[in-house]
PDB file of N, CA, C and O in Angstrom, chain B, residues numbered from 101:
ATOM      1  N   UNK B 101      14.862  26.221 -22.297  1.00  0.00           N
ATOM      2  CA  UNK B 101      14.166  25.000 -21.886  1.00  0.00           C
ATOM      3  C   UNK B 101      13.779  25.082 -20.411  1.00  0.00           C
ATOM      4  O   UNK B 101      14.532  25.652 -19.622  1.00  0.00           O
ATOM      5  N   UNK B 102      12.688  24.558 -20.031  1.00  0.00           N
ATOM      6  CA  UNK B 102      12.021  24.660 -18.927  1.00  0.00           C
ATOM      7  C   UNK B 102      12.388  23.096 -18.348  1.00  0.00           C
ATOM      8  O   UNK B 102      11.644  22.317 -18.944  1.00  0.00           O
ATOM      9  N   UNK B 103      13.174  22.444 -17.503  1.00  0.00           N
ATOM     10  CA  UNK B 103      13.344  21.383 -17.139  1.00  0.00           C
ATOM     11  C   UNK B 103      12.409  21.171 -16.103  1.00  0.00           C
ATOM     12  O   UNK B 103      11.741  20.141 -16.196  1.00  0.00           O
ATOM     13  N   UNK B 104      12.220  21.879 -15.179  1.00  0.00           N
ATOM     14  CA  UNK B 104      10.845  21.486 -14.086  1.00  0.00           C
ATOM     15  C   UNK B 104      10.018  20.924 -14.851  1.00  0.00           C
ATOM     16  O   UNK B 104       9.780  19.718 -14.782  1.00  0.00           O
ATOM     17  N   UNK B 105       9.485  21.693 -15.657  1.00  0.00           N
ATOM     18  CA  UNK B 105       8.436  21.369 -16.447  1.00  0.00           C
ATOM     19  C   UNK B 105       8.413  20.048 -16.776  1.00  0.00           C
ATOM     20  O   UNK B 105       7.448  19.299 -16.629  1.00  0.00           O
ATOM     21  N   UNK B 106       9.701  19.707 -17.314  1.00  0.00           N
ATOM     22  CA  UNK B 106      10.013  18.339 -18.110  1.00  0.00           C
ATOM     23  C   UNK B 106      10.030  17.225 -16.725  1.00  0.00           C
ATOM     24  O   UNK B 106       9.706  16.042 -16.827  1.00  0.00           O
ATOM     25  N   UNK B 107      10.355  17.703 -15.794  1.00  0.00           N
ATOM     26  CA  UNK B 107      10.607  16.665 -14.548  1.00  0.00           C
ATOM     27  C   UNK B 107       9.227  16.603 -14.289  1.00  0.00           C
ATOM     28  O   UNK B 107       8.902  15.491 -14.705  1.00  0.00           O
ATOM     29  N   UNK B 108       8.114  17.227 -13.787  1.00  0.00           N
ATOM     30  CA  UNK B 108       6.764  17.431 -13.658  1.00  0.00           C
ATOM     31  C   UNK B 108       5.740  16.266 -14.219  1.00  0.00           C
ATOM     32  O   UNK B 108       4.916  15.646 -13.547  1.00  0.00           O
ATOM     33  N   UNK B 109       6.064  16.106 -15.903  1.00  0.00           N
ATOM     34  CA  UNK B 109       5.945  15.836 -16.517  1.00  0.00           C
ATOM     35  C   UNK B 109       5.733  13.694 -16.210  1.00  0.00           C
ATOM     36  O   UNK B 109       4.892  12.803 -16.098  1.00  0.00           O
ATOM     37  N   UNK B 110       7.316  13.986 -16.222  1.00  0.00           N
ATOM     38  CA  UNK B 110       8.154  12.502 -16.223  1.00  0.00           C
ATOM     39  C   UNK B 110       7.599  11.836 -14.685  1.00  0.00           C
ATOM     40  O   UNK B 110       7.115  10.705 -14.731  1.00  0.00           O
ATOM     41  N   UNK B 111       7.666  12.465 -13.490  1.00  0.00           N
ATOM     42  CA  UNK B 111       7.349  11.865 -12.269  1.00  0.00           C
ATOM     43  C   UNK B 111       5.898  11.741 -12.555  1.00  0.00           C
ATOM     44  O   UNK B 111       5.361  10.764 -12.034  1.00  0.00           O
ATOM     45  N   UNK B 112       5.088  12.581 -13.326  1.00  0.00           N
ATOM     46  CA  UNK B 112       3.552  12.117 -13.718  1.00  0.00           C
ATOM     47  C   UNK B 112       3.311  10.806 -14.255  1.00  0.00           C
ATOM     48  O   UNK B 112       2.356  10.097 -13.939  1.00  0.00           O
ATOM     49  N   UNK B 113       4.268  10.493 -15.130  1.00  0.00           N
ATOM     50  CA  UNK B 113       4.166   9.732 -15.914  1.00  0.00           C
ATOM     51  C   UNK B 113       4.954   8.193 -15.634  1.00  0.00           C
ATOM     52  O   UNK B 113       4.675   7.151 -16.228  1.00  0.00           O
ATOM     53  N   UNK B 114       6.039   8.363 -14.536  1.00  0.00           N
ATOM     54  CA  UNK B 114       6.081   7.146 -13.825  1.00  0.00           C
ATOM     55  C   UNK B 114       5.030   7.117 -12.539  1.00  0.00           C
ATOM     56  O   UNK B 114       4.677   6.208 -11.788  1.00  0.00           O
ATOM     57  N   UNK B 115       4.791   8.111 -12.602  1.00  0.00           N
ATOM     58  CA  UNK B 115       3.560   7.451 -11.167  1.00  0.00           C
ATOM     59  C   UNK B 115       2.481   6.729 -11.413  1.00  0.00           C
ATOM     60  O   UNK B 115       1.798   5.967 -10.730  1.00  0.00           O
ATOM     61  N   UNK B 116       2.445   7.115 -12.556  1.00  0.00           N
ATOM     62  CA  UNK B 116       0.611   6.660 -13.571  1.00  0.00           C
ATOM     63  C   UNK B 116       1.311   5.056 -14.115  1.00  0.00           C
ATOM     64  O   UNK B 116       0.550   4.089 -14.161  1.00  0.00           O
ATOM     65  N   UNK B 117       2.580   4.917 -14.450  1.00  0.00           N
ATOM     66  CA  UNK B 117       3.128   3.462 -14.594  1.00  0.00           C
ATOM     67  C   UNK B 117       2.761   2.790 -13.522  1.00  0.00           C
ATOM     68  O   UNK B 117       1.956   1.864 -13.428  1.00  0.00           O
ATOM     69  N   UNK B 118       3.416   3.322 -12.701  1.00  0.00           N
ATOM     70  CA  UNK B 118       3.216   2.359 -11.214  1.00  0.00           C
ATOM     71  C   UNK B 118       2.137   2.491 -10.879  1.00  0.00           C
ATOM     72  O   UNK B 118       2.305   1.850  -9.842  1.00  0.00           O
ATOM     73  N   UNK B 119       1.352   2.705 -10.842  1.00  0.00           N
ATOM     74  CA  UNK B 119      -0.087   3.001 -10.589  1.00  0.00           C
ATOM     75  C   UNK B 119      -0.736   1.866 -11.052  1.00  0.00           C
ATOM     76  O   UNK B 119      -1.331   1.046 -10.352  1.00  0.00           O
ATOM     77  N   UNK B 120      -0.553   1.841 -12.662  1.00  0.00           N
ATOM     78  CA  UNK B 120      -1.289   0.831 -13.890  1.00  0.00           C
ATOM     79  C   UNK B 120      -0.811  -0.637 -13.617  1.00  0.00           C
ATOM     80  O   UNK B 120      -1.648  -1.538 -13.655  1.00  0.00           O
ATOM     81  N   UNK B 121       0.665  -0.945 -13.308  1.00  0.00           N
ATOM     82  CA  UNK B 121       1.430  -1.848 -13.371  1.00  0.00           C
ATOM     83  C   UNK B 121       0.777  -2.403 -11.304  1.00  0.00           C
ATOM     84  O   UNK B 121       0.464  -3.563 -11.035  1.00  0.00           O
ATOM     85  N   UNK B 122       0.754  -1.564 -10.538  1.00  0.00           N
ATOM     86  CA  UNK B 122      -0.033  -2.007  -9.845  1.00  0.00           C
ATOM     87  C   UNK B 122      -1.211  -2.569  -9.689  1.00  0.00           C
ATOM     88  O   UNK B 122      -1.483  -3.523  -8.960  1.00  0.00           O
ATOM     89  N   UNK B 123      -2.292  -1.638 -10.762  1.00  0.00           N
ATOM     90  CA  UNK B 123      -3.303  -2.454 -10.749  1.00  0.00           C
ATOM     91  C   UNK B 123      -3.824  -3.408 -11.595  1.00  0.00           C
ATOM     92  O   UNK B 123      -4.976  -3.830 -11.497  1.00  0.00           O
ATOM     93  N   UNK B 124      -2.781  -3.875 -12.675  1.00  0.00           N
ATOM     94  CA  UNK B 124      -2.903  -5.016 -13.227  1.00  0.00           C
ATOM     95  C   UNK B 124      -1.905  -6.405 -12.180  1.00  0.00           C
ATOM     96  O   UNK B 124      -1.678  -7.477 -12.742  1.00  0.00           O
ATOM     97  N   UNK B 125      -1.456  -6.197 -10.832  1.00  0.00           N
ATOM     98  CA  UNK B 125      -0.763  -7.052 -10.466  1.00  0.00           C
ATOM     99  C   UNK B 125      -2.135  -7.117  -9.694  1.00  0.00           C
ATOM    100  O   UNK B 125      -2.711  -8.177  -9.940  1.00  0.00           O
ATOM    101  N   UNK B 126      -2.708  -6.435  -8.979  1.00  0.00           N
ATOM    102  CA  UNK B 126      -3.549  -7.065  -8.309  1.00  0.00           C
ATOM    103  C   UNK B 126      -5.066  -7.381  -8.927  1.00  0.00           C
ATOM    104  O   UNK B 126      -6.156  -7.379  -8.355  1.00  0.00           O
ATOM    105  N   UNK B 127      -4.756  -7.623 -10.161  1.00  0.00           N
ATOM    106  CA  UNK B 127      -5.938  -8.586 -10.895  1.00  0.00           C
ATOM    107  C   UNK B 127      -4.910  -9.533 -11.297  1.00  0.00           C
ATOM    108  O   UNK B 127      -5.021  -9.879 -12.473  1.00  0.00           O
ATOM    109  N   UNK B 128      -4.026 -10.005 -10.715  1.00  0.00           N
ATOM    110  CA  UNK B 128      -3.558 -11.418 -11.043  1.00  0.00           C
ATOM    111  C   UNK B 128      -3.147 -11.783 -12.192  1.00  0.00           C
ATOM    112  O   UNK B 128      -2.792 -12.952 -12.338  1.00  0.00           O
ATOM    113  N   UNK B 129      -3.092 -10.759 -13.408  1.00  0.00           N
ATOM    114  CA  UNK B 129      -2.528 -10.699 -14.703  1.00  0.00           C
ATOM    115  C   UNK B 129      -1.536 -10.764 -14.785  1.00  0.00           C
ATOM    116  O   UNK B 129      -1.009 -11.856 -14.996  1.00  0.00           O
ATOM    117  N   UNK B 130      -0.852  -9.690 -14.665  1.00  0.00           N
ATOM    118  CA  UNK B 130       0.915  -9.395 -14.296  1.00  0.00           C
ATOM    119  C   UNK B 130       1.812 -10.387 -13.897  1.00  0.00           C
ATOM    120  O   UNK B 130       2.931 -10.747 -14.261  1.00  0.00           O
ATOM    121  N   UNK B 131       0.718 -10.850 -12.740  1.00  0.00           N
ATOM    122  CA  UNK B 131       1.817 -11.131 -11.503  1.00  0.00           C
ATOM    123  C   UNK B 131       2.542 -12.923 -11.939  1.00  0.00           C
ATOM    124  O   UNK B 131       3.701 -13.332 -11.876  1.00  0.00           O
ATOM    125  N   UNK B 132       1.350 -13.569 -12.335  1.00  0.00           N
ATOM    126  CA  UNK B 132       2.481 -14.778 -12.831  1.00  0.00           C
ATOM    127  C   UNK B 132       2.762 -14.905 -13.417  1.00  0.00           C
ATOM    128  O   UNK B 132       2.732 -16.109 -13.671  1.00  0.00           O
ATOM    129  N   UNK B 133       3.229 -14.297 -14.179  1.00  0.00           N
ATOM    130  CA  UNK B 133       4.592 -13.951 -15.413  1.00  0.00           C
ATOM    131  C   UNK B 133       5.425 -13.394 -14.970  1.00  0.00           C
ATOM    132  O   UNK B 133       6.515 -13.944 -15.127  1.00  0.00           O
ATOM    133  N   UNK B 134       5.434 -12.382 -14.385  1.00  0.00           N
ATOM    134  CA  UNK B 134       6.820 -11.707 -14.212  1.00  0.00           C
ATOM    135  C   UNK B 134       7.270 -11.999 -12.612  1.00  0.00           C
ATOM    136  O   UNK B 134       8.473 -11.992 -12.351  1.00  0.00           O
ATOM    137  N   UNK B 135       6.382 -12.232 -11.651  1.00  0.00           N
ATOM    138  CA  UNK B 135       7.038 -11.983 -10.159  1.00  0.00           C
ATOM    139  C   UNK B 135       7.015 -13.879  -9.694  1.00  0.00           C
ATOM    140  O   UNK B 135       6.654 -14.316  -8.601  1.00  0.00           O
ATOM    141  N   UNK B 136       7.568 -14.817 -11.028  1.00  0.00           N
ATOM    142  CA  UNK B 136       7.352 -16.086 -10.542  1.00  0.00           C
ATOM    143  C   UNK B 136       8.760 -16.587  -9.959  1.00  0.00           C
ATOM    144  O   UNK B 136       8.900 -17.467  -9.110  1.00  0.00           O
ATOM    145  N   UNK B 137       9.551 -16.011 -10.449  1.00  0.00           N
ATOM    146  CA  UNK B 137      10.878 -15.467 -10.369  1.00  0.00           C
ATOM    147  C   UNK B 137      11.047 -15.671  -8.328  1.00  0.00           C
ATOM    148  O   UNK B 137      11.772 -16.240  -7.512  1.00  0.00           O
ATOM    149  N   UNK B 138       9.893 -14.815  -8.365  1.00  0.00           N
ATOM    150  CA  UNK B 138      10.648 -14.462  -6.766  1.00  0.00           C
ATOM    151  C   UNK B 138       9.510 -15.258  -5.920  1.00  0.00           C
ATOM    152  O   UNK B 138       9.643 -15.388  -4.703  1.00  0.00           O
ATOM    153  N   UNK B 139       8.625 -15.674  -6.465  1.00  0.00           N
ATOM    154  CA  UNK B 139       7.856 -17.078  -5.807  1.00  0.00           C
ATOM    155  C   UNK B 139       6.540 -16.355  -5.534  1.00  0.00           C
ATOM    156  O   UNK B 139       5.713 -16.810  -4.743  1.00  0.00           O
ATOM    157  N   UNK B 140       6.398 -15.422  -6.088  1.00  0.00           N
ATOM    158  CA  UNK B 140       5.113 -14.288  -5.473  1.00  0.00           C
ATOM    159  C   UNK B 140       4.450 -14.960  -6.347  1.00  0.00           C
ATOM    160  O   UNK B 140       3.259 -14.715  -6.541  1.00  0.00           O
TER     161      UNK B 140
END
C-alpha cells in the first residue's frame, strides 16, 4: 500500500471541502443555518 498516495489524495479532498463549504458561506446559503449558533 502506498499511503502518501492515500494522504495526497485525502488533503485534496478536504481542501476542495473547504473550498466548496466556503463558497457556499459566502453566498449566504450555509451561513444561517449553521453559524447562527455563534451570531455570524
Amino acid at each position: 500500500m502506498q499511503f502518501s498516495s492515500f494522504t495526497t489524495v485525502s488533503w485534496s479532498a478536504i481542501s476542495f471541502v473547504i473550498f466548496l463549504l466556503s463558497t457556499i458561506d459566502d453566498m449566504g446559503i450555509f451561513a444561517a443555518n449553521t453559524w447562527d449558533k455563534d451570531g455570524r
